[in-house]
MIKOLGU-178938 format. One record per atom (N, C-alpha, C, O): x, y, z; residue number from 1; residue in three letters; atom name. Coordinates in steps of 0.05 Angstrom, whole numbers, plus 5000, padded with zeros to 4 digits. Layout:
! MIKOLGU-178938
node X = X Y = Y Z = Z n = NUM res = ala atom = CA
...
//
This chain:
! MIKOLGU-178938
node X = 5017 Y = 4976 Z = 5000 n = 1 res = unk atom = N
node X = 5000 Y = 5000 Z = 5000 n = 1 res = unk atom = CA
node X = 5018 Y = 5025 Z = 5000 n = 1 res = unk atom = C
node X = 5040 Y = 5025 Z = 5011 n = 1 res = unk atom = O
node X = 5008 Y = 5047 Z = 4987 n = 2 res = unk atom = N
node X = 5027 Y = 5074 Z = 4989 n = 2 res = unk atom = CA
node X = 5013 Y = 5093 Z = 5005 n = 2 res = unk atom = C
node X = 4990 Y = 5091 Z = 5014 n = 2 res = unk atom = O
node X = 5026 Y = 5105 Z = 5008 n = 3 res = unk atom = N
node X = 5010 Y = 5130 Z = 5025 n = 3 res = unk atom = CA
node X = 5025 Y = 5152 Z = 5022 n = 3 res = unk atom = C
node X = 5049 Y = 5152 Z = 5017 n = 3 res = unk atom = O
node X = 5005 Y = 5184 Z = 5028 n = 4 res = unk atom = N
node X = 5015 Y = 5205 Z = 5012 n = 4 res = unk atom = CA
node X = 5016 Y = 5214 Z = 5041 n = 4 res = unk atom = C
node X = 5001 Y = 5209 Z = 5060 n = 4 res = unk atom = O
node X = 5050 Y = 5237 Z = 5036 n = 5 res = unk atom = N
node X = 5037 Y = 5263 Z = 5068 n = 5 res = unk atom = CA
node X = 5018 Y = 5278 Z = 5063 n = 5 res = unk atom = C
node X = 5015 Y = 5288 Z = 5041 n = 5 res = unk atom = O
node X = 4999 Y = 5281 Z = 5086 n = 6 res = unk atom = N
node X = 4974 Y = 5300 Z = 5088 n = 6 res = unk atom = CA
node X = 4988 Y = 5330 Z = 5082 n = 6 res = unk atom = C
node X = 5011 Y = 5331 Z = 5089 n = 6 res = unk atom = O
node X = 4978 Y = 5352 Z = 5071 n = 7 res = unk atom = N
node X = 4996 Y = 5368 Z = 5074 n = 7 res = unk atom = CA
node X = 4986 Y = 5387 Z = 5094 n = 7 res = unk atom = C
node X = 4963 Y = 5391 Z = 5102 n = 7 res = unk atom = O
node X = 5008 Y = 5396 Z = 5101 n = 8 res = unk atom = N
node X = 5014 Y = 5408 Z = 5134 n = 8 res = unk atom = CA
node X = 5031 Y = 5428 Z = 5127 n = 8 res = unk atom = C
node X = 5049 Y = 5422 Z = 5112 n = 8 res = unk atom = O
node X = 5027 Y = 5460 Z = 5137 n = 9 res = unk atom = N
node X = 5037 Y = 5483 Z = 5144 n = 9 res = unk atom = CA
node X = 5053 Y = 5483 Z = 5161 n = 9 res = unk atom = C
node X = 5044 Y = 5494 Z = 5181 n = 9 res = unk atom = O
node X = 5069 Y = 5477 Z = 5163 n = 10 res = unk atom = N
node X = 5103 Y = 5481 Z = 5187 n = 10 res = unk atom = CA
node X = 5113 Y = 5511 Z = 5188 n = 10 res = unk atom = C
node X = 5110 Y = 5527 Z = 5169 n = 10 res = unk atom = O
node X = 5126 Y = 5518 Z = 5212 n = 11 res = unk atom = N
node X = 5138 Y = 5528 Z = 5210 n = 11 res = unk atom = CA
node X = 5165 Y = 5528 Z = 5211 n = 11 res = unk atom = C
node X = 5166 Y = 5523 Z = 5235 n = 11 res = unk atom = O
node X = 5188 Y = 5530 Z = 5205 n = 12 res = unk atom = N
node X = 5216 Y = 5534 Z = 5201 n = 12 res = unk atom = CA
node X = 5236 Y = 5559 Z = 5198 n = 12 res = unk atom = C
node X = 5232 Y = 5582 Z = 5189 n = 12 res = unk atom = O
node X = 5256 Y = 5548 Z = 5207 n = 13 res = unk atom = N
node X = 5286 Y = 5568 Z = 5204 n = 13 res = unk atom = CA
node X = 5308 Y = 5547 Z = 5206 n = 13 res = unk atom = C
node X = 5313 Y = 5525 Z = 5217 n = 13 res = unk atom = O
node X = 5322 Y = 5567 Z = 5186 n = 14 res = unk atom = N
node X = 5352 Y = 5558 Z = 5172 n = 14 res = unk atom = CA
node X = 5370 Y = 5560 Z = 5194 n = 14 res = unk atom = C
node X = 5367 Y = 5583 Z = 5204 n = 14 res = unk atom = O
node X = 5385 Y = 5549 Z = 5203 n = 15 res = unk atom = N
node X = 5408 Y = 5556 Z = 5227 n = 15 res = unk atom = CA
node X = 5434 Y = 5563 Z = 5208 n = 15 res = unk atom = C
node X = 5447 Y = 5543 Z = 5200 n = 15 res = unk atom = O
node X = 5444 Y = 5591 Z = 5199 n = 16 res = unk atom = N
node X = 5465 Y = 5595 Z = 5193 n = 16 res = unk atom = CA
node X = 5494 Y = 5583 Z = 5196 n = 16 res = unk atom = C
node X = 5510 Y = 5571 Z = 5182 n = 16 res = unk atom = O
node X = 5492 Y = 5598 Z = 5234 n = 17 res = unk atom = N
node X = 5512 Y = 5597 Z = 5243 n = 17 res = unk atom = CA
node X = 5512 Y = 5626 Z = 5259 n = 17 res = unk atom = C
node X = 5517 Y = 5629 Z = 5283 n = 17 res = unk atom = O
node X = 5506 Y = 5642 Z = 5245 n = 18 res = unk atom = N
node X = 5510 Y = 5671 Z = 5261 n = 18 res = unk atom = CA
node X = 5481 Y = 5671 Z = 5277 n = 18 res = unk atom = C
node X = 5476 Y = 5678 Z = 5300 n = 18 res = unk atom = O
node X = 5470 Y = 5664 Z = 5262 n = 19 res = unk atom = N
node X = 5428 Y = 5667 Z = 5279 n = 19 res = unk atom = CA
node X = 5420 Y = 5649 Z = 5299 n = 19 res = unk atom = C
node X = 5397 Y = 5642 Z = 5304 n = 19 res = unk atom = O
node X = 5441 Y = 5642 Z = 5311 n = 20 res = unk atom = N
node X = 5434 Y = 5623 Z = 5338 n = 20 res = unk atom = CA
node X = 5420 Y = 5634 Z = 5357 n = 20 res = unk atom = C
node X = 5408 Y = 5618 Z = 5371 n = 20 res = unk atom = O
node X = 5417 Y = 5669 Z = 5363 n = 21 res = unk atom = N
node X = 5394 Y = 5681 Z = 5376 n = 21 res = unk atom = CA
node X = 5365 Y = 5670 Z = 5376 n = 21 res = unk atom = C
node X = 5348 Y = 5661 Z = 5391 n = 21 res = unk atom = O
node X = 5371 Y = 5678 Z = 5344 n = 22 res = unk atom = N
node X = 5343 Y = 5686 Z = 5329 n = 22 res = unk atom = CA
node X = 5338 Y = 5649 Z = 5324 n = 22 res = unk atom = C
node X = 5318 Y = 5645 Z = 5311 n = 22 res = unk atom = O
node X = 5347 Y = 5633 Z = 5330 n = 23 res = unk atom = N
node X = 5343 Y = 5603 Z = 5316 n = 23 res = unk atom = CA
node X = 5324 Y = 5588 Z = 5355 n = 23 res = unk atom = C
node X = 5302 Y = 5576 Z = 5359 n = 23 res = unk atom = O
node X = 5343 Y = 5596 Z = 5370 n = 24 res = unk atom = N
node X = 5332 Y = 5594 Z = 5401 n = 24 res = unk atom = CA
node X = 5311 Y = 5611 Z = 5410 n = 24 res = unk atom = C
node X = 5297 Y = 5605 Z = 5429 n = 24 res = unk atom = O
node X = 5306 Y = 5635 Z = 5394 n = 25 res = unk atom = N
node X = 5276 Y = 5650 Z = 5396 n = 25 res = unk atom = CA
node X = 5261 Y = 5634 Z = 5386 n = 25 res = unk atom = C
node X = 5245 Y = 5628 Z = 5404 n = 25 res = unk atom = O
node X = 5255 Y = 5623 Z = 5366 n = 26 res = unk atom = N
node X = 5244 Y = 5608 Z = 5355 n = 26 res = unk atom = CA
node X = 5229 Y = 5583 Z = 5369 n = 26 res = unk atom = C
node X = 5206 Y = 5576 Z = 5369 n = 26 res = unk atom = O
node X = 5248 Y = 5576 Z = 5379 n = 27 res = unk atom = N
node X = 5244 Y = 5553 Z = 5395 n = 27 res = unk atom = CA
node X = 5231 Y = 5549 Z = 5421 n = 27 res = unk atom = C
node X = 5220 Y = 5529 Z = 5430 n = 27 res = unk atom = O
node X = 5236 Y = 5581 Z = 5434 n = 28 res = unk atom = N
node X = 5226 Y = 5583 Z = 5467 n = 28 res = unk atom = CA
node X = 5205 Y = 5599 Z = 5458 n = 28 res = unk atom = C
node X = 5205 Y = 5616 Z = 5440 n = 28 res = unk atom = O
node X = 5178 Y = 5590 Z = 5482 n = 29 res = unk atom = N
node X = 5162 Y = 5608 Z = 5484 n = 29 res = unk atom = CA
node X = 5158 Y = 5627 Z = 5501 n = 29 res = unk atom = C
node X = 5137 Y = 5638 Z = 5508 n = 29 res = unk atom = O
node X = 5184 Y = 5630 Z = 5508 n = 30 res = unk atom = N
node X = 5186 Y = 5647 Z = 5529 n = 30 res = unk atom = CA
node X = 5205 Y = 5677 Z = 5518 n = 30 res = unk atom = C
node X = 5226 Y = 5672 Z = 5505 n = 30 res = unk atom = O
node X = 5201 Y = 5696 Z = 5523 n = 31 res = unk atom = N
node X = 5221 Y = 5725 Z = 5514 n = 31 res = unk atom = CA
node X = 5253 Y = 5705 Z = 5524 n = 31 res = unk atom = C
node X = 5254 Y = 5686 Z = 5541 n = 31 res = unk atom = O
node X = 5269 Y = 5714 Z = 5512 n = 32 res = unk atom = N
node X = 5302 Y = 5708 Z = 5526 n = 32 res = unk atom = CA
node X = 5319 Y = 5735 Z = 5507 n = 32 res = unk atom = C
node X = 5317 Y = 5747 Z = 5486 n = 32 res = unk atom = O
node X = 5333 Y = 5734 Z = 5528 n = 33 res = unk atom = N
node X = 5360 Y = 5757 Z = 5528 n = 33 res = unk atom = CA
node X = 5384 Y = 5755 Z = 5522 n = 33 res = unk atom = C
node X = 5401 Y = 5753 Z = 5540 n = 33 res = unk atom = O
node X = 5390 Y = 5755 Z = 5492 n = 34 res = unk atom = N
node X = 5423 Y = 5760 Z = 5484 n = 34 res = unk atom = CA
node X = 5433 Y = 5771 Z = 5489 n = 34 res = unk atom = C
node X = 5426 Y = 5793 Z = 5496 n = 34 res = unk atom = O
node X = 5468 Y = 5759 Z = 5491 n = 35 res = unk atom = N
node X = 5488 Y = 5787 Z = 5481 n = 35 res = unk atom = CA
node X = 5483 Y = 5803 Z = 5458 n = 35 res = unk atom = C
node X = 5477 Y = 5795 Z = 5436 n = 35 res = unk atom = O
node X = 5486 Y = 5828 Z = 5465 n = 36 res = unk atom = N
node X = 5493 Y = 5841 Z = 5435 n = 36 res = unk atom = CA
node X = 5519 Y = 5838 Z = 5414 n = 36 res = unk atom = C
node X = 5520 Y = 5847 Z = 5392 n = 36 res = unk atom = O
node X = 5542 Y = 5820 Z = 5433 n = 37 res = unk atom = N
node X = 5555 Y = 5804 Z = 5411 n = 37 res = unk atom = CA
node X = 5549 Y = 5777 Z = 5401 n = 37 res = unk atom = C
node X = 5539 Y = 5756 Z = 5411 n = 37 res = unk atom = O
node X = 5558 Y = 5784 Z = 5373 n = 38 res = unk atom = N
node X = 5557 Y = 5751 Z = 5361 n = 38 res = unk atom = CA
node X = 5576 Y = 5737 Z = 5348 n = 38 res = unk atom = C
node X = 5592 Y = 5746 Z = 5332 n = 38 res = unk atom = O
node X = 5572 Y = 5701 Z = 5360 n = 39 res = unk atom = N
node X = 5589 Y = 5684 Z = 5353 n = 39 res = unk atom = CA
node X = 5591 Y = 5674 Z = 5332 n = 39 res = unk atom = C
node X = 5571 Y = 5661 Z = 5331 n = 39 res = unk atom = O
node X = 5603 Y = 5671 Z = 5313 n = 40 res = unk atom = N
node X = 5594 Y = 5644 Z = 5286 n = 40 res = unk atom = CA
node X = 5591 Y = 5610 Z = 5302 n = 40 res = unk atom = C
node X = 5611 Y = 5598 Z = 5309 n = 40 res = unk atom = O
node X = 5572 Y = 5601 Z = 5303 n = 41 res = unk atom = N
node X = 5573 Y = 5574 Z = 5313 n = 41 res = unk atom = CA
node X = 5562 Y = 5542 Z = 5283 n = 41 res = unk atom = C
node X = 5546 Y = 5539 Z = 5265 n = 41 res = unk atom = O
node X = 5582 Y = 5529 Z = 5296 n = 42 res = unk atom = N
node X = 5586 Y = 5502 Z = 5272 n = 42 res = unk atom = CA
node X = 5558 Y = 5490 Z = 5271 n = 42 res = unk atom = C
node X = 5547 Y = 5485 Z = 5250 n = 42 res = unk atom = O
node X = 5544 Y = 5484 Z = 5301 n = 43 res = unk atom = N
node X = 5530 Y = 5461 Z = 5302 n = 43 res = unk atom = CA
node X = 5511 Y = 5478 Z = 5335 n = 43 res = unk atom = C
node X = 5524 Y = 5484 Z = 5355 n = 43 res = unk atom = O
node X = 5488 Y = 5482 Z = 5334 n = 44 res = unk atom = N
node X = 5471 Y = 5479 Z = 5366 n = 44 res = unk atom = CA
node X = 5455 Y = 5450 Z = 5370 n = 44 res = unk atom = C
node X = 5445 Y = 5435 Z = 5353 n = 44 res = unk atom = O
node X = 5455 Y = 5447 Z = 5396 n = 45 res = unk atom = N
node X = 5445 Y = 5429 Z = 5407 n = 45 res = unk atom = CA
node X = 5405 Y = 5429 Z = 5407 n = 45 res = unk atom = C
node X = 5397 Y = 5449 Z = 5419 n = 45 res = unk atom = O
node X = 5386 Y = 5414 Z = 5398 n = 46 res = unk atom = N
node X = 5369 Y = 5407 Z = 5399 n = 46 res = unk atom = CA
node X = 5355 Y = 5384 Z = 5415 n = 46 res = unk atom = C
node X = 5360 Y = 5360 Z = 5412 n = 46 res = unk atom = O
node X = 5331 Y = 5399 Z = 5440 n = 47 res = unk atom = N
node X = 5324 Y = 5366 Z = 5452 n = 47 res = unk atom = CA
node X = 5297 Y = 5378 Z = 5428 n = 47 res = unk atom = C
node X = 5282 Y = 5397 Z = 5424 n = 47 res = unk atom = O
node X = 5302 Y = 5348 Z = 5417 n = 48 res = unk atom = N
node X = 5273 Y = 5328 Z = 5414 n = 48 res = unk atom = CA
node X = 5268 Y = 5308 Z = 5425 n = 48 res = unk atom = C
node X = 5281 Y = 5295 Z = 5441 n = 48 res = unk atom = O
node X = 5245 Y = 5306 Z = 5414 n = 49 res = unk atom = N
node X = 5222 Y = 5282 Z = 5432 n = 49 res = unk atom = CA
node X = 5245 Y = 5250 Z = 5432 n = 49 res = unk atom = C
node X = 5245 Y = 5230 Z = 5447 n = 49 res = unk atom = O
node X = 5261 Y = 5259 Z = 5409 n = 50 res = unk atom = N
node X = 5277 Y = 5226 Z = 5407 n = 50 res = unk atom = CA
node X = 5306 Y = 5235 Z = 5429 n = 50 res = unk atom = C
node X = 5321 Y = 5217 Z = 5437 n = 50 res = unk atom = O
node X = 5310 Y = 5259 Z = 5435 n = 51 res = unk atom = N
node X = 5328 Y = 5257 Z = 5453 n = 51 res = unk atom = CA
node X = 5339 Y = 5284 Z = 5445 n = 51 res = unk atom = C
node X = 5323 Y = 5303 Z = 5443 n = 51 res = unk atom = O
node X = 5369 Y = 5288 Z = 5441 n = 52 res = unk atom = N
node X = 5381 Y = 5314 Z = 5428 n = 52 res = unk atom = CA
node X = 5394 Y = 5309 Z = 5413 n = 52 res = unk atom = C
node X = 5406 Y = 5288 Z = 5413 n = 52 res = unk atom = O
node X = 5399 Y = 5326 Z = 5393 n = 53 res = unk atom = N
node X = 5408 Y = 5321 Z = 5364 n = 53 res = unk atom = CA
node X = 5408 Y = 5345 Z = 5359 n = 53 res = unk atom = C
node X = 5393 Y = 5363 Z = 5367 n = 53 res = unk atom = O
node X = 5438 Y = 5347 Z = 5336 n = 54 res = unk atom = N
node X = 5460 Y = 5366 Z = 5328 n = 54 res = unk atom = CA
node X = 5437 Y = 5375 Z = 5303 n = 54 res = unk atom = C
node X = 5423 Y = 5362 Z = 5287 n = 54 res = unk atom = O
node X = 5441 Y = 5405 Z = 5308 n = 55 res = unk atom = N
node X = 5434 Y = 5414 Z = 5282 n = 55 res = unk atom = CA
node X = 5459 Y = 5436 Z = 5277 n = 55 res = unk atom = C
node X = 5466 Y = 5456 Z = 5290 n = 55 res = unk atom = O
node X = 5471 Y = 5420 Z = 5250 n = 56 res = unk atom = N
node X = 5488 Y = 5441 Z = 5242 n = 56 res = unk atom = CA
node X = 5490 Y = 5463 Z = 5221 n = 56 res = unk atom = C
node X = 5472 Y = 5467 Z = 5206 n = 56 res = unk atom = O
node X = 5508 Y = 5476 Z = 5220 n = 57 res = unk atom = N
node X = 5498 Y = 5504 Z = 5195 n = 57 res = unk atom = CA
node X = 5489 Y = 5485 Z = 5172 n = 57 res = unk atom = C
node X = 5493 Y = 5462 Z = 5167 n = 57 res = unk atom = O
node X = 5471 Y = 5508 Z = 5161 n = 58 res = unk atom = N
node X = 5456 Y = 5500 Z = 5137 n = 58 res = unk atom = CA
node X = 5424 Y = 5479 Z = 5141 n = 58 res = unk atom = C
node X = 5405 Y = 5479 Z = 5126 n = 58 res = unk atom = O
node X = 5429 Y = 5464 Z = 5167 n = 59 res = unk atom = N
node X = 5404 Y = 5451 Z = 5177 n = 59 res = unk atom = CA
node X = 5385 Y = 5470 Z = 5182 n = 59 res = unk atom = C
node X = 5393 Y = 5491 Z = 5191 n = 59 res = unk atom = O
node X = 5359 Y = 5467 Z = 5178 n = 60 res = unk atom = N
node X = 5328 Y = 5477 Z = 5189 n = 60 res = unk atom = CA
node X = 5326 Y = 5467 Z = 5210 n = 60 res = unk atom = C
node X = 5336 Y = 5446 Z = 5215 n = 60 res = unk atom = O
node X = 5314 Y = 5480 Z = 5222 n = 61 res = unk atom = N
node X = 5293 Y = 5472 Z = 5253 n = 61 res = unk atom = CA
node X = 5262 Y = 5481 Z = 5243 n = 61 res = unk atom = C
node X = 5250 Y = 5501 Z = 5236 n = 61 res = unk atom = O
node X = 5257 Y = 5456 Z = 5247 n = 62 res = unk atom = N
node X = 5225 Y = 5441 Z = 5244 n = 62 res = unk atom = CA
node X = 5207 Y = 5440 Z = 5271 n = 62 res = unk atom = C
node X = 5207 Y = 5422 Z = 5287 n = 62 res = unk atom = O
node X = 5185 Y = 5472 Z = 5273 n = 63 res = unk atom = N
node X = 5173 Y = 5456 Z = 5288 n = 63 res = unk atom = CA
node X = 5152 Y = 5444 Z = 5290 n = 63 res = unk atom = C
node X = 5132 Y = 5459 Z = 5287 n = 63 res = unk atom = O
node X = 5148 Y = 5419 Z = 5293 n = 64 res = unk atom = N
node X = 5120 Y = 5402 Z = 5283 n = 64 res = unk atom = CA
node X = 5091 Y = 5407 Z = 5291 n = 64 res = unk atom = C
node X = 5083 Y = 5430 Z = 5296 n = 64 res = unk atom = O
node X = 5077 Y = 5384 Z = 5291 n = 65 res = unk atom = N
node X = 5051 Y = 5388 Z = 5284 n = 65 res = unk atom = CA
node X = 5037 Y = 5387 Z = 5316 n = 65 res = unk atom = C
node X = 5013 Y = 5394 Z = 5321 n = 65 res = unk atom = O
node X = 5061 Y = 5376 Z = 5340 n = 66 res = unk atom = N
node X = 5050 Y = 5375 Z = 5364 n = 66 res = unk atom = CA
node X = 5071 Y = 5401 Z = 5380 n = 66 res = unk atom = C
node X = 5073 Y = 5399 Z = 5405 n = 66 res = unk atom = O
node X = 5084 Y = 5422 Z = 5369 n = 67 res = unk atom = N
node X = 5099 Y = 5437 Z = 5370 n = 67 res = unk atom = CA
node X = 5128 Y = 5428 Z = 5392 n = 67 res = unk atom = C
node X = 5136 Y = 5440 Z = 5412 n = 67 res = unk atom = O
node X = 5135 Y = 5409 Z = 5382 n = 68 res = unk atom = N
node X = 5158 Y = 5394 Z = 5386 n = 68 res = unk atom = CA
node X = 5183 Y = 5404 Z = 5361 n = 68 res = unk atom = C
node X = 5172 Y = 5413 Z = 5340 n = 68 res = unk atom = O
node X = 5211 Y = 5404 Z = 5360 n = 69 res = unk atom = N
node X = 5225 Y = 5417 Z = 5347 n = 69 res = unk atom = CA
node X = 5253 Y = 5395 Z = 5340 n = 69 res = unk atom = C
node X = 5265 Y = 5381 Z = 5356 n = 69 res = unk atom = O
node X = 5258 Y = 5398 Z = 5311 n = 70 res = unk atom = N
node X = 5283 Y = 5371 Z = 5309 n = 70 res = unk atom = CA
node X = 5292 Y = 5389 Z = 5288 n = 70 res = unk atom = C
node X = 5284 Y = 5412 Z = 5283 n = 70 res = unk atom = O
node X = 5309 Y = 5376 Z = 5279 n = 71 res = unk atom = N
node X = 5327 Y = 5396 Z = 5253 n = 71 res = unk atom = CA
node X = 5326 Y = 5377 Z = 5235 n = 71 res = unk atom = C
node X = 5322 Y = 5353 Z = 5238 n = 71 res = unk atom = O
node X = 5330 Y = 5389 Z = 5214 n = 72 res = unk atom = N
node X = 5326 Y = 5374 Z = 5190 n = 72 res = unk atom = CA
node X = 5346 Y = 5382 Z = 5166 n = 72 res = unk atom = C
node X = 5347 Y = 5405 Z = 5159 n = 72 res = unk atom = O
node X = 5361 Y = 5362 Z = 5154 n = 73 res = unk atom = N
node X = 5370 Y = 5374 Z = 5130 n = 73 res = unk atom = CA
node X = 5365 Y = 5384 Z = 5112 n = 73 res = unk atom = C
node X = 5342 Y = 5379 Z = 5104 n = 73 res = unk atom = O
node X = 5382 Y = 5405 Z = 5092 n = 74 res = unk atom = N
node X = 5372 Y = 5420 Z = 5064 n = 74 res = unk atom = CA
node X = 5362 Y = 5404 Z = 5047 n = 74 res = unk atom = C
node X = 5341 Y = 5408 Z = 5035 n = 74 res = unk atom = O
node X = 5383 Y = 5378 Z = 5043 n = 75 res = unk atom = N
node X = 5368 Y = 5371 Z = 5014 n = 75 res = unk atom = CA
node X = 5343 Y = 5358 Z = 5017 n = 75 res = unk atom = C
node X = 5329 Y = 5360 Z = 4997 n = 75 res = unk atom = O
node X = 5331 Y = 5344 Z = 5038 n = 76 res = unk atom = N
node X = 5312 Y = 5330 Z = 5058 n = 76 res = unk atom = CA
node X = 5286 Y = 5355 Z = 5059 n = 76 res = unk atom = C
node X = 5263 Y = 5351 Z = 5052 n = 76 res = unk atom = O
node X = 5295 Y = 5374 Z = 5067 n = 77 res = unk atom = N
node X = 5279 Y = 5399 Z = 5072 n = 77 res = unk atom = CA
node X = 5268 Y = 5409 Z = 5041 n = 77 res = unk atom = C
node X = 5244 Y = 5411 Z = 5035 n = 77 res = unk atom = O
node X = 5289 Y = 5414 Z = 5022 n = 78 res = unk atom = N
node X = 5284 Y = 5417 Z = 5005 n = 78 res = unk atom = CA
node X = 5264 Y = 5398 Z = 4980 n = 78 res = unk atom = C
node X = 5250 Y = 5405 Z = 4960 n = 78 res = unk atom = O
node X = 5270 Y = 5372 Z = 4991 n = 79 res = unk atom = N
node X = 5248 Y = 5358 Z = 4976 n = 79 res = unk atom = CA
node X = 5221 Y = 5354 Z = 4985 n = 79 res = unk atom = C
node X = 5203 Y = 5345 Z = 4971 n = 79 res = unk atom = O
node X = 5219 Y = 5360 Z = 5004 n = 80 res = unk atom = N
node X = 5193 Y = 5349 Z = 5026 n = 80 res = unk atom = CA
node X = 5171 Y = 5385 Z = 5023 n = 80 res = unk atom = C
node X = 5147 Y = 5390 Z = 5022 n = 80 res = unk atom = O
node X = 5193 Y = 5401 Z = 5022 n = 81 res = unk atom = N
node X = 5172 Y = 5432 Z = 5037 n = 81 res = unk atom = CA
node X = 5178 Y = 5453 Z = 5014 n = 81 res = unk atom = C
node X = 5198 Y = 5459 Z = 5002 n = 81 res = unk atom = O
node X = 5155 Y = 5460 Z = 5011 n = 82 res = unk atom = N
node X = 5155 Y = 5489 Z = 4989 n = 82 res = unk atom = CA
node X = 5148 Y = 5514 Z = 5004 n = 82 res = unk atom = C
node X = 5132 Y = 5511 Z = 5022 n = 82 res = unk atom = O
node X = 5154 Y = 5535 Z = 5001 n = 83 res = unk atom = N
node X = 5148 Y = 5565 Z = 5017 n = 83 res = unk atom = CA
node X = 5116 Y = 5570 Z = 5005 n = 83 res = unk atom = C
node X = 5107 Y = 5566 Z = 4982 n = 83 res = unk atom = O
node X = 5106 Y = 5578 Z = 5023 n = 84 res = unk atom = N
node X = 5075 Y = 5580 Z = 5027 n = 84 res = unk atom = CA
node X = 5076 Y = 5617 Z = 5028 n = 84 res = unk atom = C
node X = 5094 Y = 5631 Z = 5038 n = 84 res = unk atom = O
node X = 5054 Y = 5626 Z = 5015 n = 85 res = unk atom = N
node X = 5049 Y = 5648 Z = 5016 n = 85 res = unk atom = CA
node X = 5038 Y = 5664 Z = 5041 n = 85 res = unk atom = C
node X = 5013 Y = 5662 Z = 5041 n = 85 res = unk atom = O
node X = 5047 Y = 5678 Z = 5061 n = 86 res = unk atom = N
node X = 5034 Y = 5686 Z = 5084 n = 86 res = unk atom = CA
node X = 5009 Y = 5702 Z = 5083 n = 86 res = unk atom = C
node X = 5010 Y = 5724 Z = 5074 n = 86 res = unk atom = O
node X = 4990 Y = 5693 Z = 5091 n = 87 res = unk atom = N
node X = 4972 Y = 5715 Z = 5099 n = 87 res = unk atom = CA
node X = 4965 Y = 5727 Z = 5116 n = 87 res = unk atom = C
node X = 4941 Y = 5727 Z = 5122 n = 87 res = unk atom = O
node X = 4984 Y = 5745 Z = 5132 n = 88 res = unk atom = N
node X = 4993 Y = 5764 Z = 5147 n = 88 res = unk atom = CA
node X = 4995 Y = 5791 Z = 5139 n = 88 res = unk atom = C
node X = 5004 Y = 5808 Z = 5155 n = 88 res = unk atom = O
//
């Protein structure tokens, strides 16, 4: 038997390397407080539901459908998700 994904509206962000602020805003629902300096970073740490896992530059952070959060790769990301038009 095959089966198709339902399609589902996600939201996401790209983890640079420099936007580790802006990638951990994302993630908390809570306000948090940076330095006003910034680091270039290789790789941040992610807990998901399967445990924690590296998301490194160029990875997305996915957060799902039960607002739980994992990273995901480009080319992975890239085949699976198309940019949706906001209506905002």
């Amino acid at each position: 038997m095959k089966y198709r994904k339902k399609p589902v509206v996600i939201e996401a962000i790209q983890f640079t390397g420099w936007n580790w602020a802006e990638c951990f805003q994302f993630m908390s629902p809570e306000p948090l407080m940076f330095p006003q300096w910034m680091k270039e970073y290789e790789s941040i740490d992610i807990n998901t539901l399967e445990g924690k896992m590296k998301c490194s530059k160029g990875d997305y952070i996915i957060k799902g459908v039960n607002g739980e959060y994992y990273p995901c790769k480009p080319d992975i990301f890239e085949k699976t998700y198309e940019p949706v038009e906001s209506k905002e």
